[in-house]
PDB file of N, CA, C and O in Angstrom:
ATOM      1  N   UNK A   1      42.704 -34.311  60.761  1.00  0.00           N
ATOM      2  CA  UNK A   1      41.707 -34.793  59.822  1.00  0.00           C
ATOM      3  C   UNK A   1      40.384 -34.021  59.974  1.00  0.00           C
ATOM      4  O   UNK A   1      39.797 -33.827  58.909  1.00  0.00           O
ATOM      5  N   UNK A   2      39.901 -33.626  60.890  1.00  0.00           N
ATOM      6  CA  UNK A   2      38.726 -33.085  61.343  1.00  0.00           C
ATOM      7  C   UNK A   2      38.811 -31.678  61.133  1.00  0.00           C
ATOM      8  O   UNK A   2      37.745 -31.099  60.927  1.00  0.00           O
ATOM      9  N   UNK A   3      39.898 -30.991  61.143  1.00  0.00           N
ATOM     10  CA  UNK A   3      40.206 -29.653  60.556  1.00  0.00           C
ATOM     11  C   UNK A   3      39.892 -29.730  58.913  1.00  0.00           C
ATOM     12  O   UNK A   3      39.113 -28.987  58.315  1.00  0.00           O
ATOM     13  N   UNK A   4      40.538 -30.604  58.440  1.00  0.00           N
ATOM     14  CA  UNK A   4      40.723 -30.552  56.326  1.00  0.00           C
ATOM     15  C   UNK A   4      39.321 -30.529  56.738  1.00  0.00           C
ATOM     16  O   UNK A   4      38.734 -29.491  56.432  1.00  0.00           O
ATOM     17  N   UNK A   5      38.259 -31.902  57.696  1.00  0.00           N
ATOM     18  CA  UNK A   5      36.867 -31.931  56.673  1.00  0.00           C
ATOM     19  C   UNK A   5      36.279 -30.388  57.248  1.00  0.00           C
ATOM     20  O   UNK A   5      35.730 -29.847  56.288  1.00  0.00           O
ATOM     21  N   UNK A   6      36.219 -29.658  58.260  1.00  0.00           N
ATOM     22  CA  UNK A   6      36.105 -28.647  58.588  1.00  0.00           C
ATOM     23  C   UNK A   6      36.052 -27.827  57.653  1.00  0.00           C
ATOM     24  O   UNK A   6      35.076 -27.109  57.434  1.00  0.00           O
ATOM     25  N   UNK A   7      37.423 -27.843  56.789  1.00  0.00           N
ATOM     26  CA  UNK A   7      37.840 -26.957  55.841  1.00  0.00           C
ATOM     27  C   UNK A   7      37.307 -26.914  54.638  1.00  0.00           C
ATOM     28  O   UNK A   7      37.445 -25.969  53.862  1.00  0.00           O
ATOM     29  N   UNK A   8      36.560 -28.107  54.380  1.00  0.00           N
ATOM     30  CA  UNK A   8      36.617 -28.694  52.962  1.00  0.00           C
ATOM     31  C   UNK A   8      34.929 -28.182  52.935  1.00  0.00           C
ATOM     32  O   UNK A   8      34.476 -27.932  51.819  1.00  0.00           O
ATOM     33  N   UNK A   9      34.100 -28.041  54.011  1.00  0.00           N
ATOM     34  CA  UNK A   9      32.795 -28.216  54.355  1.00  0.00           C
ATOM     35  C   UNK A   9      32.789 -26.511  54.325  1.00  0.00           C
ATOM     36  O   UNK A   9      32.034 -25.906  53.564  1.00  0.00           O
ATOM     37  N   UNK A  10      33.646 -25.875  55.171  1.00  0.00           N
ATOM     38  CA  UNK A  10      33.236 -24.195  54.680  1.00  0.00           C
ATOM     39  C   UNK A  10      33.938 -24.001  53.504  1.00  0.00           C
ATOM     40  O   UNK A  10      34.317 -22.832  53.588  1.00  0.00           O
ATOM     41  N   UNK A  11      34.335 -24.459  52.453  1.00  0.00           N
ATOM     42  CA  UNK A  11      34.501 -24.046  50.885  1.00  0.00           C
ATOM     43  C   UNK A  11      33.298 -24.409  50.574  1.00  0.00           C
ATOM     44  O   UNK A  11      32.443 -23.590  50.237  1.00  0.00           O
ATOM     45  N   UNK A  12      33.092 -25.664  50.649  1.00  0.00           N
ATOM     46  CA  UNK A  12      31.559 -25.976  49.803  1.00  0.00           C
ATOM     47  C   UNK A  12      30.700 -24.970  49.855  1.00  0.00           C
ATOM     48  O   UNK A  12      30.385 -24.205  48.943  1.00  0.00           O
ATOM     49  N   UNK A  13      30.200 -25.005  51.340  1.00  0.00           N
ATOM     50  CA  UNK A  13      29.182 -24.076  51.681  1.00  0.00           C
ATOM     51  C   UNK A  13      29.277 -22.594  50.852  1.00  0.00           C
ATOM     52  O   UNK A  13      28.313 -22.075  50.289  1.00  0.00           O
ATOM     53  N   UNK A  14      31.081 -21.849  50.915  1.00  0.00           N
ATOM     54  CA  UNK A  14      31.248 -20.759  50.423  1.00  0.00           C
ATOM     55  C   UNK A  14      30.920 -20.910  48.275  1.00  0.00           C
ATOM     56  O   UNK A  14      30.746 -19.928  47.554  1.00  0.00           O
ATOM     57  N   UNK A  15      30.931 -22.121  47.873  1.00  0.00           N
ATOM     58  CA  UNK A  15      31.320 -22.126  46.670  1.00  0.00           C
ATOM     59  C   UNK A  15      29.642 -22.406  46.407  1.00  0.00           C
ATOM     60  O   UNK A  15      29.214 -22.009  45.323  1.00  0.00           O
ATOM     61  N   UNK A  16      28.502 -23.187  47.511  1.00  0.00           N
ATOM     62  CA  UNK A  16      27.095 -23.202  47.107  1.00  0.00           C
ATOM     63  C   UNK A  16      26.593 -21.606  47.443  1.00  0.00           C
ATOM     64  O   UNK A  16      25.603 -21.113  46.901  1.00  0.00           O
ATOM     65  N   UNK A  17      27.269 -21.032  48.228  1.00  0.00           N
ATOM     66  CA  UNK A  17      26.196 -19.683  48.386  1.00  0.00           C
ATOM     67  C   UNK A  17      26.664 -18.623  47.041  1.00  0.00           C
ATOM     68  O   UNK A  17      26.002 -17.640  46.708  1.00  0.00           O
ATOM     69  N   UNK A  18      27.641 -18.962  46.532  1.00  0.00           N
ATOM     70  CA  UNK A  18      28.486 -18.211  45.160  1.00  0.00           C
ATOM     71  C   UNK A  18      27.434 -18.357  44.375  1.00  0.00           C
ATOM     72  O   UNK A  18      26.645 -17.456  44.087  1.00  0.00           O
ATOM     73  N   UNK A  19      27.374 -19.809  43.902  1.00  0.00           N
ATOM     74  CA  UNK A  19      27.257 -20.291  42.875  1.00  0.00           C
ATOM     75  C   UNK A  19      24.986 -20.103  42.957  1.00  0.00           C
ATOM     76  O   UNK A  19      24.266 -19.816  42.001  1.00  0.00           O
ATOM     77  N   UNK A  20      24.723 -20.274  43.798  1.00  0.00           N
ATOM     78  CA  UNK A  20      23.139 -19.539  44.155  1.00  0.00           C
ATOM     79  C   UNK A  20      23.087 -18.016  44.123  1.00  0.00           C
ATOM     80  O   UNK A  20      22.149 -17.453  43.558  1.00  0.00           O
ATOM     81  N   UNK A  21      23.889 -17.455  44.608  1.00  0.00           N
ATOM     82  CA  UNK A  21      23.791 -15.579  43.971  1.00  0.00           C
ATOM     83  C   UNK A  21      23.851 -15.225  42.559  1.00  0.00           C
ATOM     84  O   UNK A  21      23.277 -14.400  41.848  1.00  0.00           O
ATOM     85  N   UNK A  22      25.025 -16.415  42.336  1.00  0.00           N
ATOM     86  CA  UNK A  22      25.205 -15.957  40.677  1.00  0.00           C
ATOM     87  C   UNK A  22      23.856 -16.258  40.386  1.00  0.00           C
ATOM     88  O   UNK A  22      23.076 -15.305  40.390  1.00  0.00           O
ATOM     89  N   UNK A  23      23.385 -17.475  40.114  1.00  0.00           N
ATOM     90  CA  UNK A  23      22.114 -18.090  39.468  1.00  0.00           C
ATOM     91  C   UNK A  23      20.918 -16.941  40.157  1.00  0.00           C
ATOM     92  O   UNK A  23      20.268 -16.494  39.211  1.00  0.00           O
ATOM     93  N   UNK A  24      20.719 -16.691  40.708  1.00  0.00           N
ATOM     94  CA  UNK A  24      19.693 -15.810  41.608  1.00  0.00           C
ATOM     95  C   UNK A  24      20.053 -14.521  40.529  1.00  0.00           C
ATOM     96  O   UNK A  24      19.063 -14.397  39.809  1.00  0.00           O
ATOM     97  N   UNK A  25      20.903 -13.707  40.223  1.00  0.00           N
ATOM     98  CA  UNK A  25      21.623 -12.737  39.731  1.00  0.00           C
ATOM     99  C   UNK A  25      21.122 -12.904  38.130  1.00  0.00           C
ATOM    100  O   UNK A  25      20.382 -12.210  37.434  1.00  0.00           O
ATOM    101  N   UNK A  26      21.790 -14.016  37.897  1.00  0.00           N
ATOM    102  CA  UNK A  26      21.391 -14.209  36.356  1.00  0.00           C
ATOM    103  C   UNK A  26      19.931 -14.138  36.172  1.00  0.00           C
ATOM    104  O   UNK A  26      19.514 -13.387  35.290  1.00  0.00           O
ATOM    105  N   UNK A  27      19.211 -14.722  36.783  1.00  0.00           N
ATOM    106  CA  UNK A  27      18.020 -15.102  36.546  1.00  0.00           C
ATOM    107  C   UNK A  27      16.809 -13.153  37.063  1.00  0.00           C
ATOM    108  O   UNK A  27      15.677 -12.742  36.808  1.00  0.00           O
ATOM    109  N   UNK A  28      17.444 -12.883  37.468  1.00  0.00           N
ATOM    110  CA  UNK A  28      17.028 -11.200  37.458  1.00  0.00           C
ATOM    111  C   UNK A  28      17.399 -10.739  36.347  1.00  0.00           C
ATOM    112  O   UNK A  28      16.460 -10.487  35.591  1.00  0.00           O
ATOM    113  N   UNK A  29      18.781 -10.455  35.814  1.00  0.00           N
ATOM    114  CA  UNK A  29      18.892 -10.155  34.941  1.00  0.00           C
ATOM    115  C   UNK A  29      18.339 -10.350  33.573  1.00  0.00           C
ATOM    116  O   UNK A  29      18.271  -9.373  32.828  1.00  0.00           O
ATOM    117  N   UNK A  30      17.853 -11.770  33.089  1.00  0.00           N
ATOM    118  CA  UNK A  30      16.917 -12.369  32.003  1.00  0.00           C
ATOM    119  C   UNK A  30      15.421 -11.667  32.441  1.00  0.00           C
ATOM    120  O   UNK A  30      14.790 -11.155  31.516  1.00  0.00           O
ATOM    121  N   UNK A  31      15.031 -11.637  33.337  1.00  0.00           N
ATOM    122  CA  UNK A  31      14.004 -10.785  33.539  1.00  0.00           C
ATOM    123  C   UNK A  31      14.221  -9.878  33.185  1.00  0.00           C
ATOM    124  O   UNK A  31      13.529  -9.882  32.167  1.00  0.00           O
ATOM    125  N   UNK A  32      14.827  -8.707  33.209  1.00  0.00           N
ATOM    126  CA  UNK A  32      15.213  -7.307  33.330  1.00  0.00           C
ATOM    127  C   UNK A  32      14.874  -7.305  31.745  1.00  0.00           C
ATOM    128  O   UNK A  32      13.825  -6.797  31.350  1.00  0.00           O
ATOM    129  N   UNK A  33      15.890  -7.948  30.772  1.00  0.00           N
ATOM    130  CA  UNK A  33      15.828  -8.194  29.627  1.00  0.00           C
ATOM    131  C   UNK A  33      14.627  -8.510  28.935  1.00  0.00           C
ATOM    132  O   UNK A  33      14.289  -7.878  27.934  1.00  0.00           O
ATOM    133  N   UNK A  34      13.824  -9.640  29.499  1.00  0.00           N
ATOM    134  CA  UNK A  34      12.416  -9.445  28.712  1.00  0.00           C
ATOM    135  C   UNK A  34      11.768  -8.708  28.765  1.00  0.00           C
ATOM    136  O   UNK A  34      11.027  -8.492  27.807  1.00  0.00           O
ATOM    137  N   UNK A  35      11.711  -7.967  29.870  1.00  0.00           N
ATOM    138  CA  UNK A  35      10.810  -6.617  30.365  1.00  0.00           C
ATOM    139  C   UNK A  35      11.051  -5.364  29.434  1.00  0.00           C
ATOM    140  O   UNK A  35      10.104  -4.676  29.052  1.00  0.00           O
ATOM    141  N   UNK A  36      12.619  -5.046  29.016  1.00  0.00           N
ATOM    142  CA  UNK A  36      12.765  -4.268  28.471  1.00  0.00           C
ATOM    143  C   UNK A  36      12.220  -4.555  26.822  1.00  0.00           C
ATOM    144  O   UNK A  36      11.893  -3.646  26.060  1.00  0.00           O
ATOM    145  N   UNK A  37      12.205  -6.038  26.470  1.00  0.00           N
ATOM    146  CA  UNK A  37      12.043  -6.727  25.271  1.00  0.00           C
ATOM    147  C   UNK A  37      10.739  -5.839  25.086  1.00  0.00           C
ATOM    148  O   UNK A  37      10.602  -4.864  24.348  1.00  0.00           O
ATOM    149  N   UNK A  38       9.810  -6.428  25.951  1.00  0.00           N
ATOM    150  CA  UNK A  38       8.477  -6.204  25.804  1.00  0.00           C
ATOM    151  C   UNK A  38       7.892  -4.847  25.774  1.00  0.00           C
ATOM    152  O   UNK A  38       6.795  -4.549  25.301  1.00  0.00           O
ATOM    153  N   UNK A  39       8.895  -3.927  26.427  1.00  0.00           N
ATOM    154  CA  UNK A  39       8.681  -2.343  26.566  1.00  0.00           C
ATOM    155  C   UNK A  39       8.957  -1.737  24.893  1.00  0.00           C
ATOM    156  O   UNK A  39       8.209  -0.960  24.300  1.00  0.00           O
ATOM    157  N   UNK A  40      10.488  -2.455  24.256  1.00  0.00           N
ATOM    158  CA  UNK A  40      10.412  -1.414  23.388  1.00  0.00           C
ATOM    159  C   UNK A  40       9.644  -2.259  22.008  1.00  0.00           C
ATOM    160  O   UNK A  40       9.453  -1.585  20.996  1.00  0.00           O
ATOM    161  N   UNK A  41       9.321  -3.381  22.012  1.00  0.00           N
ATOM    162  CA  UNK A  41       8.150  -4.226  21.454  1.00  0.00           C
ATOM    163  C   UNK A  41       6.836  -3.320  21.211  1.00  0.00           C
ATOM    164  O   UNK A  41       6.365  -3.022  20.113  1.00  0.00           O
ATOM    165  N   UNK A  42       6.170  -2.809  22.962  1.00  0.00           N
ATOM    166  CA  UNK A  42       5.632  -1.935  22.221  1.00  0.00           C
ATOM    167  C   UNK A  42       5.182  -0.149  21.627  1.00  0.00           C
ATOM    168  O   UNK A  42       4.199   0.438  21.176  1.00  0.00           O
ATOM    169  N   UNK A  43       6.467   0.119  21.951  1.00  0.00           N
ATOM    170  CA  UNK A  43       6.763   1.178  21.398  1.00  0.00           C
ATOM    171  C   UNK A  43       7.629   1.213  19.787  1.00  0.00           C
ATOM    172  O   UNK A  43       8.148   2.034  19.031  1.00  0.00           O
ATOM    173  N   UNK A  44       7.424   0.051  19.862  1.00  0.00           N
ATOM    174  CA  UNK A  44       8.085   0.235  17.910  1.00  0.00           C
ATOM    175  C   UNK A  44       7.068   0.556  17.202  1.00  0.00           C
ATOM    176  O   UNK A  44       7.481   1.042  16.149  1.00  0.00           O
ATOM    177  N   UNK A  45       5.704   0.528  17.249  1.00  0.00           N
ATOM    178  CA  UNK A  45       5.062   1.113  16.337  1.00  0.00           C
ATOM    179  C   UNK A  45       4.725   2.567  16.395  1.00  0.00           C
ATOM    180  O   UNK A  45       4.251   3.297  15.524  1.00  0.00           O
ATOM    181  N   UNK A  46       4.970   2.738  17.243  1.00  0.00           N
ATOM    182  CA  UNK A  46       5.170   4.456  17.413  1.00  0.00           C
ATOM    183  C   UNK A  46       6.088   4.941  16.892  1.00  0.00           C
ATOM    184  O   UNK A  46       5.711   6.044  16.498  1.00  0.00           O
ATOM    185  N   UNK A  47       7.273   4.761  16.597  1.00  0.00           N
ATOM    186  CA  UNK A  47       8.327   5.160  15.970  1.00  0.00           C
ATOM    187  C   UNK A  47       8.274   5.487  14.491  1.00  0.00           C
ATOM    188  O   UNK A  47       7.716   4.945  13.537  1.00  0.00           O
ATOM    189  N   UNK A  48       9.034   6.547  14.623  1.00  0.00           N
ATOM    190  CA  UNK A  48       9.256   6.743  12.467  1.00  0.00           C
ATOM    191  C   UNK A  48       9.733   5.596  11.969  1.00  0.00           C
ATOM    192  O   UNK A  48       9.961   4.640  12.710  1.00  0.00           O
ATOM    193  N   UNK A  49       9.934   5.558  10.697  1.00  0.00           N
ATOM    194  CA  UNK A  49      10.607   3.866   9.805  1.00  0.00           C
ATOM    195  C   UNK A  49      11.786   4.337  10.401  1.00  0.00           C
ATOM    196  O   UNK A  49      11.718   4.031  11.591  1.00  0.00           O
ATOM    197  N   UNK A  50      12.796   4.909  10.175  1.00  0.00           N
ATOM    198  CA  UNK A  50      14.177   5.542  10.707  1.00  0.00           C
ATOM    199  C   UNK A  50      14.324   5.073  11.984  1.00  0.00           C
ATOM    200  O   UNK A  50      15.275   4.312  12.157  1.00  0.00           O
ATOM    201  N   UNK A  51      13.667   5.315  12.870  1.00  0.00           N
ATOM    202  CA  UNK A  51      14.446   4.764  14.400  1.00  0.00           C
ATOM    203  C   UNK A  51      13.855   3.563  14.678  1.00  0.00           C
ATOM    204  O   UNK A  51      14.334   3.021  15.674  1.00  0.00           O
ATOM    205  N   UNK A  52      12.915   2.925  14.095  1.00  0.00           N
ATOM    206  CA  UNK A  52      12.636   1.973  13.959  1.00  0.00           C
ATOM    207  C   UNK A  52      13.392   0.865  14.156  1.00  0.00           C
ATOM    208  O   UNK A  52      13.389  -0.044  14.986  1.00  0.00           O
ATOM    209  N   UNK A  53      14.345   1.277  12.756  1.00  0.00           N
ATOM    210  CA  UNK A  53      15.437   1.122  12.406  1.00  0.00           C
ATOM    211  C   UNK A  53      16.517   0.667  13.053  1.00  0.00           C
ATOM    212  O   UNK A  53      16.912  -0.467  13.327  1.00  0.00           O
ATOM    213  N   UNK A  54      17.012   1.969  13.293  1.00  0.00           N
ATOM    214  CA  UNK A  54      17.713   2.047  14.659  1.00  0.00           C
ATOM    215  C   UNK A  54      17.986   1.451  16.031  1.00  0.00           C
ATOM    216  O   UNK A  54      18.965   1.232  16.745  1.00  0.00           O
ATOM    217  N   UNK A  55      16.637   1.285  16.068  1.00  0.00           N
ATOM    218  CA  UNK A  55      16.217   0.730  17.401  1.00  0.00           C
ATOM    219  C   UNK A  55      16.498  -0.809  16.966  1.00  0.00           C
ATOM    220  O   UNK A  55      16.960  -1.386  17.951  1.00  0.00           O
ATOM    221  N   UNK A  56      16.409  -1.537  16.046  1.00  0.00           N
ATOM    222  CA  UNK A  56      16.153  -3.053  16.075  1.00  0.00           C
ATOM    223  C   UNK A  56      17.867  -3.420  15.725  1.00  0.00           C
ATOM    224  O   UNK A  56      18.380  -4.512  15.967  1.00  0.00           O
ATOM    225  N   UNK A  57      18.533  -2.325  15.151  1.00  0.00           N
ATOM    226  CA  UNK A  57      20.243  -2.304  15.209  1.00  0.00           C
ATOM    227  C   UNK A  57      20.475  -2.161  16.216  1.00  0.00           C
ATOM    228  O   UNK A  57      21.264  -3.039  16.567  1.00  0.00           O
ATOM    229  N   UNK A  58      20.212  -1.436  17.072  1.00  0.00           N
ATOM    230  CA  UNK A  58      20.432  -1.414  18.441  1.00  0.00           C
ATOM    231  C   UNK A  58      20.129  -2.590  19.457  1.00  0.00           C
ATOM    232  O   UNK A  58      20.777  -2.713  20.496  1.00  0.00           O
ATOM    233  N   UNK A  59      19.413  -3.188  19.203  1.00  0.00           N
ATOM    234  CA  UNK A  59      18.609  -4.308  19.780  1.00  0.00           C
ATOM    235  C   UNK A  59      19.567  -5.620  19.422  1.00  0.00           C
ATOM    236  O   UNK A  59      19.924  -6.447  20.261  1.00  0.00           O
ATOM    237  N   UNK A  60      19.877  -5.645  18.153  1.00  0.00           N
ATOM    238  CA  UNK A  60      20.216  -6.823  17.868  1.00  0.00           C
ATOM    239  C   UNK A  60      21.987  -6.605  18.081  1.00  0.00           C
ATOM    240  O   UNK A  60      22.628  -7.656  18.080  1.00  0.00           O
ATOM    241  N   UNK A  61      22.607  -5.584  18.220  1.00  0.00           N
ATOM    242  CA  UNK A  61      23.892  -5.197  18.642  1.00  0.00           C
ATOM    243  C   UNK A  61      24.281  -5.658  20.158  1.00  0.00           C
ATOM    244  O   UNK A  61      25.332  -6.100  20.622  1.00  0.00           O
ATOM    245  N   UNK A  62      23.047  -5.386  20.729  1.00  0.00           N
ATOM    246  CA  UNK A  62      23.052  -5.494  22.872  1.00  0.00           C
ATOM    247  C   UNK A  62      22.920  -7.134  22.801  1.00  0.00           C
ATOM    248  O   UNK A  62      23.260  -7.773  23.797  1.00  0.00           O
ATOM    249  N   UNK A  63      22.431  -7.820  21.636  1.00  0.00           N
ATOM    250  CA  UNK A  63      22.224  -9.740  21.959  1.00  0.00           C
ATOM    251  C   UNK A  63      23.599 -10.156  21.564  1.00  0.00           C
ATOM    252  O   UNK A  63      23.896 -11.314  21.860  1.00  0.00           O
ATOM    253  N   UNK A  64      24.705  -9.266  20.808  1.00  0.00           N
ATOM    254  CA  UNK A  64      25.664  -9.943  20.458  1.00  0.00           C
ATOM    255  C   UNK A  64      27.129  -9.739  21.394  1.00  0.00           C
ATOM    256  O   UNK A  64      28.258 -10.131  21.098  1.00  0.00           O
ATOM    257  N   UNK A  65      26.713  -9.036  22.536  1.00  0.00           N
ATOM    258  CA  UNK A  65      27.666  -8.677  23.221  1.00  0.00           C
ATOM    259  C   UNK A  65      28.566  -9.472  23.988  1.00  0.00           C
ATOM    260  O   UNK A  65      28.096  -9.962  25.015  1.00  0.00           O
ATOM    261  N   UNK A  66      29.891  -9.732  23.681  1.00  0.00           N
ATOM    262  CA  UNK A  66      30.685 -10.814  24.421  1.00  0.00           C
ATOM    263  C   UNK A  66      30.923 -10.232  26.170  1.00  0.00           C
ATOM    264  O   UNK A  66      30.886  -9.170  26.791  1.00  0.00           O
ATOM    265  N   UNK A  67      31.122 -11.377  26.373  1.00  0.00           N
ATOM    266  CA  UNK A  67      31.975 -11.156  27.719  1.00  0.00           C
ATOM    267  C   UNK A  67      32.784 -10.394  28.168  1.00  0.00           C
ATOM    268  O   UNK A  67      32.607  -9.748  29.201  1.00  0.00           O
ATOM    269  N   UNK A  68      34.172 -10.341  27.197  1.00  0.00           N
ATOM    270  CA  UNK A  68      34.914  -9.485  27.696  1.00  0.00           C
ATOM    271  C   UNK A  68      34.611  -7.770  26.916  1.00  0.00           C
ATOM    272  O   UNK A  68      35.315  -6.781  27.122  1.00  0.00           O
ATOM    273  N   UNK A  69      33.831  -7.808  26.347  1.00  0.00           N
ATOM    274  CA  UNK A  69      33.299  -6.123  26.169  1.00  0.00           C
ATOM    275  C   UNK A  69      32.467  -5.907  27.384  1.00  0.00           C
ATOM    276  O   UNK A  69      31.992  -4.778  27.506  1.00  0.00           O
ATOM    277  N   UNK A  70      32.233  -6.699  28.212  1.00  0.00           N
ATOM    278  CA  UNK A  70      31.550  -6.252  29.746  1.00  0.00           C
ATOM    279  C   UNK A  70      32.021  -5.803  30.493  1.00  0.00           C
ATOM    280  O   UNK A  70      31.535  -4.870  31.133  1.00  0.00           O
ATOM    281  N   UNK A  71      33.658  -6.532  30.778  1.00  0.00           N
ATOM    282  CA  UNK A  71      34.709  -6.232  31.439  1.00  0.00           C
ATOM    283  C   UNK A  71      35.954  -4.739  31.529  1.00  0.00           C
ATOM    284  O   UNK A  71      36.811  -4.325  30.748  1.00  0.00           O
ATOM    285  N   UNK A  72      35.553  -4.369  32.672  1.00  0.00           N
ATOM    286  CA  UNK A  72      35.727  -2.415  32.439  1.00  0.00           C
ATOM    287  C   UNK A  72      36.922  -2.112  32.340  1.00  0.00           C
ATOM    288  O   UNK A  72      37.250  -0.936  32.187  1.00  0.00           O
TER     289      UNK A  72
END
């Protein structure tokens, strides 16, 4: 009995330090993303109308990206 709770106590632990990297991970990543938001935010007025363009197809192409187009 003292082995299972043993057992049961290093999954947890292994499934809270998972589940805090991911969240730690994600939460860099949404940063990363506004930063870049805000970078090409303000460099769009520098741009010709054309890549302008481009750029906001491009932009709005990278928000629609599923899951498994992540997957290599």
């Amino acid at each position: 009995m003292a082995q299972e709770k043993t057992e049961m106590q290093r999954h947890y632990v292994m499934y809270y330090e998972m589940s805090y990297g991911l969240n730690v991970e994600m939460h860099k990543q949404s940063e990363i993303a506004k930063r870049l938001n805000t970078i090409i935010a303000q460099i769009m007025p520098y741009l010709s109308q054309e890549h302008q363009t481009q750029v906001a197809t491009a932009v709005e192409r990278a928000k629609q990206v599923t899951m498994s187009e992540l997957v290599f």
